[in-house]
C-alpha positions in Angstrom: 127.7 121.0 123.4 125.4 118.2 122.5 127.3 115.3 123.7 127.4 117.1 127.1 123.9 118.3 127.3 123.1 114.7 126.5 125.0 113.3 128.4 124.3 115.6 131.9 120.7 115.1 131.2 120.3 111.3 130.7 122.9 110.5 134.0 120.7 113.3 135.7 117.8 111.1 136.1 119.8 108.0 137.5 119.3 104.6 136.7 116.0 104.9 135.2 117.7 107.1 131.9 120.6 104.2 131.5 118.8 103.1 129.1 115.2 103.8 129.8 115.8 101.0 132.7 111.7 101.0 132.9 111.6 99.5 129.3 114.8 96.7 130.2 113.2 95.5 132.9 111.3 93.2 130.8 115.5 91.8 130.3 116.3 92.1 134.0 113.2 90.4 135.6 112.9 88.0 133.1 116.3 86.9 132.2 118.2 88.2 135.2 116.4 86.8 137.8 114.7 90.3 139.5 118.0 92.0 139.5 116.8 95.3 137.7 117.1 98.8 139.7 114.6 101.1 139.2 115.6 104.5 139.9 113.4 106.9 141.4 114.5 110.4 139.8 112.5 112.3 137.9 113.2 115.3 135.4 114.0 118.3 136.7 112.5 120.1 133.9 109.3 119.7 131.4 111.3 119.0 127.9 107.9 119.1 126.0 107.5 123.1 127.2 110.8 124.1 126.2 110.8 123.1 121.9 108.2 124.8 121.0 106.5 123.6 117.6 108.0 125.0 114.4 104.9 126.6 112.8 106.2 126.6 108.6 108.4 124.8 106.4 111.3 127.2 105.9 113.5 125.4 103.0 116.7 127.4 103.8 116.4 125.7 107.5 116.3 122.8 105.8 119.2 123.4 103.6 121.5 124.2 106.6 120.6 121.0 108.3 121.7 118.9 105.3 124.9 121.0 105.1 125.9 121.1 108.4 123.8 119.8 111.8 122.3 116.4 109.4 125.9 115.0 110.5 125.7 115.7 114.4 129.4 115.3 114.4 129.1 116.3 118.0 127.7 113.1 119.5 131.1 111.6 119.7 131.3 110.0 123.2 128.9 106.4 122.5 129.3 105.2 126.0 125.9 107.2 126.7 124.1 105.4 124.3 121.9 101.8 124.8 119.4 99.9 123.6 116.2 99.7 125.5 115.4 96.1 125.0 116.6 93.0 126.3 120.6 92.8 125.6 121.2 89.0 126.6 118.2 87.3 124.7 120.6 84.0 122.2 119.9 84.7 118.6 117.6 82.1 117.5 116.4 80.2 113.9 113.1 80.9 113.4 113.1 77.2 111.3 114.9 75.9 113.8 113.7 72.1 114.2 114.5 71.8 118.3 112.1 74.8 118.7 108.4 74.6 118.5 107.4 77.6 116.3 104.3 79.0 118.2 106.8 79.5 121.5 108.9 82.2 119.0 107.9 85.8 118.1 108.1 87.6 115.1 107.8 91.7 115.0 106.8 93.8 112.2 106.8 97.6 111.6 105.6 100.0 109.6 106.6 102.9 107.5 105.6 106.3 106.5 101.9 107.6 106.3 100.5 105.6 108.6 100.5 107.8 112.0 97.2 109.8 112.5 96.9 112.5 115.1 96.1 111.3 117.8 96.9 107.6 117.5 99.6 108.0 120.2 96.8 108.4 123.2 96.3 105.0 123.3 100.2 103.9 124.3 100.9 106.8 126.9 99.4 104.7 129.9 102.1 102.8 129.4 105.0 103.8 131.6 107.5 104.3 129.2 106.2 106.5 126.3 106.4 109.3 127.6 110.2 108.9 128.5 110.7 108.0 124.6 109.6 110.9 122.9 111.4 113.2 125.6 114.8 111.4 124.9 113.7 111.6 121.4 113.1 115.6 121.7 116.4 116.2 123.2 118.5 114.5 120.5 116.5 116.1 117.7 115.3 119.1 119.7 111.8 118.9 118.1 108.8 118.3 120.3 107.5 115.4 118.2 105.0 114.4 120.9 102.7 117.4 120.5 103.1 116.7 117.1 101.5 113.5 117.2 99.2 114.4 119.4 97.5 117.9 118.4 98.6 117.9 114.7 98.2 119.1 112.1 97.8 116.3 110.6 99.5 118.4 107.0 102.5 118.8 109.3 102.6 115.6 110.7 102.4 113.8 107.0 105.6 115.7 105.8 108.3 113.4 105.9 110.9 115.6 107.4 108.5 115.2 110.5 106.6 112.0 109.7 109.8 109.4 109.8 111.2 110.1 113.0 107.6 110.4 114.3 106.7 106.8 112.8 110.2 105.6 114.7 109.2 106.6 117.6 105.5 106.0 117.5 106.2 102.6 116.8 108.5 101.9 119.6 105.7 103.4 121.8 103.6 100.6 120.6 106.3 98.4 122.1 105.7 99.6 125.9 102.1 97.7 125.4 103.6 94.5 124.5 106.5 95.1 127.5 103.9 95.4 130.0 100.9 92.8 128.7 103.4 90.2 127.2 107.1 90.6 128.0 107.3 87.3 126.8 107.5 88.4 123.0 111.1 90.0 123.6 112.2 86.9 124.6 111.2 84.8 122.0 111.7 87.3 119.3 113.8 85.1 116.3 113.3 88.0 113.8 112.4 91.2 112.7 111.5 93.6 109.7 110.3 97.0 109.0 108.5 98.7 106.1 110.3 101.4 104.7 111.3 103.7 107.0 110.3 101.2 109.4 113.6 99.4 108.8 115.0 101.8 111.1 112.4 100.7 114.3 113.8 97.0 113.3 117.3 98.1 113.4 116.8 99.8 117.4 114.5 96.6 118.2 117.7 93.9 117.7 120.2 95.9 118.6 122.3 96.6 115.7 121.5 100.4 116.3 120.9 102.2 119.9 117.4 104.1 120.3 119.8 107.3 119.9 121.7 106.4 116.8 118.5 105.3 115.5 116.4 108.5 115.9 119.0 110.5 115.1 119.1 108.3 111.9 115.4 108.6 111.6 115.1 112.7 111.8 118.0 112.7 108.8 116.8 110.7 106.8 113.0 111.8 106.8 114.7 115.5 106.1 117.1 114.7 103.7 114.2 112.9 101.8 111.6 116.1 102.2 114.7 118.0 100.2 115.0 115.6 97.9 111.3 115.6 97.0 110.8 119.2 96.8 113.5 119.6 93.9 110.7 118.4 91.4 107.2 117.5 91.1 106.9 113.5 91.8 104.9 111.2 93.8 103.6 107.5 94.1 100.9 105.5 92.9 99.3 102.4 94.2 98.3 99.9 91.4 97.2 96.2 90.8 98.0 94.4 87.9 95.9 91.7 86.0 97.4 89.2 83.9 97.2 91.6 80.9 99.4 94.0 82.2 102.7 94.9 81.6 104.0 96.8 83.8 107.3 97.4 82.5 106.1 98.6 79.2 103.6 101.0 81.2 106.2 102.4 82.8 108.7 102.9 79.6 105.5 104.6 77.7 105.0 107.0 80.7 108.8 107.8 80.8 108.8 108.8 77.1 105.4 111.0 77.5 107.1 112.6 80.1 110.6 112.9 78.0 108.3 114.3 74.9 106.6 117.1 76.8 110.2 118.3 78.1 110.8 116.9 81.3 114.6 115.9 81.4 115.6 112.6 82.2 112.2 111.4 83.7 111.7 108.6 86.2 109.1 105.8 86.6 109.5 102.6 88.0 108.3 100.0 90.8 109.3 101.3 94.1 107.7 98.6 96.3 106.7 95.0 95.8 103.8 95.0 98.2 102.5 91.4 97.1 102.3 89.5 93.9 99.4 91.9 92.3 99.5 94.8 94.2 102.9 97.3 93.5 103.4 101.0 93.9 105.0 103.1 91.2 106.7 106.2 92.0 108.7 108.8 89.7 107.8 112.0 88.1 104.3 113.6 88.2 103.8 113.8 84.8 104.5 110.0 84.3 101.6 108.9 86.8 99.2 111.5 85.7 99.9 109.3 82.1 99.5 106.0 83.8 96.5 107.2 85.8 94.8 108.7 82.7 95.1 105.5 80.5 94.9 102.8 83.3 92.1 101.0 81.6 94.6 100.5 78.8 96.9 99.5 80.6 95.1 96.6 82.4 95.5 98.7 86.2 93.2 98.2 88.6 92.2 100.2 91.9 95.0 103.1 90.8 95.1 105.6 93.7 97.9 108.2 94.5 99.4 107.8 97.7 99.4 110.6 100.1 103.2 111.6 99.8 105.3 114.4 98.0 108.0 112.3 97.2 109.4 109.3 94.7 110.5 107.4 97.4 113.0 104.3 96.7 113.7 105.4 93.4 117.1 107.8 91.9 114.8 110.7 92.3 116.0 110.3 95.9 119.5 110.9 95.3 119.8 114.2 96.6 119.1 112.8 100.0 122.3 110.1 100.1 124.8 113.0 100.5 123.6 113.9 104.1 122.4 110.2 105.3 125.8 108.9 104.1 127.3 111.3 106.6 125.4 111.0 109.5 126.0 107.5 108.9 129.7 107.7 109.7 129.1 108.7 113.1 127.2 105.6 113.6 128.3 102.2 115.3 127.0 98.9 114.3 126.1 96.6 117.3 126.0 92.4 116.9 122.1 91.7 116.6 119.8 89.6 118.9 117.5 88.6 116.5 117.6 88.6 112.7 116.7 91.8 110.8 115.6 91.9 107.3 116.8 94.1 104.6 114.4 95.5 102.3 117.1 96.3 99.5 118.1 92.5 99.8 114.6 91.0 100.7 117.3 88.7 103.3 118.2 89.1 106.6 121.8 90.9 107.2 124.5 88.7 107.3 127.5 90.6 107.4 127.1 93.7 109.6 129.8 95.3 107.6 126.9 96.2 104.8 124.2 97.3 107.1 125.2 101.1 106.1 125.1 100.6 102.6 121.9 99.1 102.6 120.3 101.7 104.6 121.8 104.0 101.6 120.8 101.7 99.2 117.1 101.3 100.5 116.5 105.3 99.7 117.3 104.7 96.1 115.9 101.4 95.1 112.6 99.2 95.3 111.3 98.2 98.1 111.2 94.2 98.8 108.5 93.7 101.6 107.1 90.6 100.0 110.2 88.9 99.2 111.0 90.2 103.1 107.7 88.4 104.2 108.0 84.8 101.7 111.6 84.6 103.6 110.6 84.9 106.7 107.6 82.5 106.7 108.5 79.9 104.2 108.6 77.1 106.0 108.1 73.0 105.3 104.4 72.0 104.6 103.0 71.4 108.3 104.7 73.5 110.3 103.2 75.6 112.4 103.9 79.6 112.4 105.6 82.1 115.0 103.5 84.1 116.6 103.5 87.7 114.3 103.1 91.4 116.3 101.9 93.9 113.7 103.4 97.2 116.1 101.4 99.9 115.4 100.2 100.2 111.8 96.9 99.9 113.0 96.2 96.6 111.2 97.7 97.4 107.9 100.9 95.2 108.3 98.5 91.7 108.8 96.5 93.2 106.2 99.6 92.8 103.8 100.8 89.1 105.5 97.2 88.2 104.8 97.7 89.1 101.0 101.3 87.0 100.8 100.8 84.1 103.6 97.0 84.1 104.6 97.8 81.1 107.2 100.6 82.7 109.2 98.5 85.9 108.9 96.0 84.1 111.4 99.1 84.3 113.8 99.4 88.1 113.6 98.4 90.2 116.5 97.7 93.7 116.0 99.3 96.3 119.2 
């Protein structure tokens, strides 16, 4: 029923739904010499009135998503699905010696908690927004526009909404930079994404279609919400001074935790944002003990980040059951550009694991600044790609700045 609602509703609207041809005609006029067709259909019907916003969290709905639709074993037929970006762009080095650096492109994304209510307004003058989020709705059959744009801003931060909203969001950023400088697609040697974020990289190259993507997205960021609600836990951002220890902070927690009864605690580095700045996540009882004694532990600017769950650490384990299967329904494309793994901190080289890191990356640390040293190290002299921070609002360049101030001067935030 899904695979043909899908599909009657996409091939309804002509050559402007296959795929989004609005957003490859940066490909087609560029690359192909004008040859693009833009169709002139238009929906028959208003999408965003029909899903109405879901107005509580109701954990048994929840439950029977994981069990049974998290899989959508009905979206069988691929040949409906594409990529909305350019599909004949030559993967290119980003060291590569023949190539002047500042003529290549370099895009990065980022990941939960950044979208505010509201941020959206500013991309739907672009032409294709709009047409995102109501491809978007149908697959997931959540309005996630309204969402963004009237709030609440509680519901909008829960991350069985706030993934697939981020994916999205972020892609809508891209419609700016297809209209103002379709140029960037074209030179575009490589690609990362924090987090969640991964996901906007994967759609970006190619390796998964907008569909696949989302669908991956609105899994993944439920999955995770179940997995955080089994017990109390949470994340804390921290910087570390020479004194501190950070490994021994977090065995001391583990074992307060342990002696007041909590089996089997957890708390550990979940993401190495630069070389002094981390954040810890595990249970809440093991950061209320860091926070409580950070002056003896040498921390520095210790703040709680505004999230329910231990993200990137074994407390997310409950959530690998349902990605994992979902994942089977999904096809692995050859990239255009290269895409870096956060599990890894290295781009993917063998397609065959991209699956098992995107399983992988839900249980263990986050590698943004080993992402962020491999993709700008470069021989002393050479200049630096041009970097797109898509639609963090600044906070991407703010972490480049932190690891590689010079090619931070490149960075452009859309």
């Amino acid at each position: 029923m899904f695979q043909q609602l899908l599909f009657k509703k996409i091939f309804s609207y002509g050559p402007k739904y296959y795929w989004l041809n609005r957003i490859n005609q940066i490909s087609n006029d560029s690359i192909k010499d004008g040859n693009n067709k833009d169709g002139n259909c238009e929906p028959k019907t208003n999408v965003f009135e029909k899903v109405p916003l879901q107005n509580s969290y109701n954990k048994q709905e929840v439950l029977h998503l994981l069990e049974e639709a998290a899989t959508f074993e009905d979206a069988k037929d691929k040949n409906w699905m594409t990529t909305p970006y350019p599909k004949d762009i030559s993967i290119k080095k980003e060291t590569e010696p023949s190539i002047n650096p500042k003529t290549t492109s370099i895009l990065l994304f980022p990941g939960q908690g950044t979208i505010k209510v509201g941020m959206i307004k500013k991309y739907l003058r672009y032409s294709g927004t709009k047409e995102l989020f109501e491809i978007a709705n149908e697959i997931i059959n959540y309005n996630l526009l309204k969402l963004c744009l009237d709030g609440a801003q509680e519901k909008l931060n829960r991350t069985e909404f706030n993934q697939a909203a981020t994916v999205v969001s972020s892609l809508a950023a891209l419609e700016k930079i297809k209209e103002e400088k379709p140029h960037v697609f074209e030179s575009c040697v490589a690609t990362a994404g924090y987090s969640v974020g991964e996901i906007t990289a994967l759609i970006l190259s190619g390796i998964l279609t907008f569909e696949d993507g989302i669908r991956l997205a609105w899994t993944r960021g439920k999955a995770m919400q179940y997995a955080a609600d089994k017990v109390p836990q949470g994340m804390l951002s921290i910087i570390c001074t020479p004194k501190t220890k950070l490994s021994q902070v977090c065995q001391e927690a583990k074992n307060w935790a342990m002696n007041i009864g909590i089996e089997k605690p957890i708390c550990r580095i979940a993401i190495f944002l630069c070389t002094e700045r981390k954040i810890i996540a595990g249970n809440i009882e093991a950061l209320e003990y860091i926070e409580k004694n950070k002056t003896e532990f040498n921390l520095e600017n210790v703040s709680r980040l505004p999230v329910s769950g231990a993200f990137h650490t074994p407390l997310m384990e409950p959530a690998l059951k349902s990605v994992s299967e979902m994942l089977k329904s999904i096809t692995i494309n050859e990239p255009r550009c290269k895409v870096y793994s956060n599990y890894k901190g290295y781009p993917y080289s063998n397609l065959r694991y991209v699956k098992k890191y995107i399983l992988k990356q839900i249980v263990s640390p986050v590698k943004w600044e080993q992402c962020l040293q491999n993709i700008y190290n470069r021989p002393k002299g050479t200049s630096f790609p041009e970097t797109y921070d898509i639609g963090s609002e600044g906070r991407m360049r703010t972490i480049l700045k932190l690891i590689n101030a010079k090619a931070s001067r490149s960075c452009t935030v859309i």
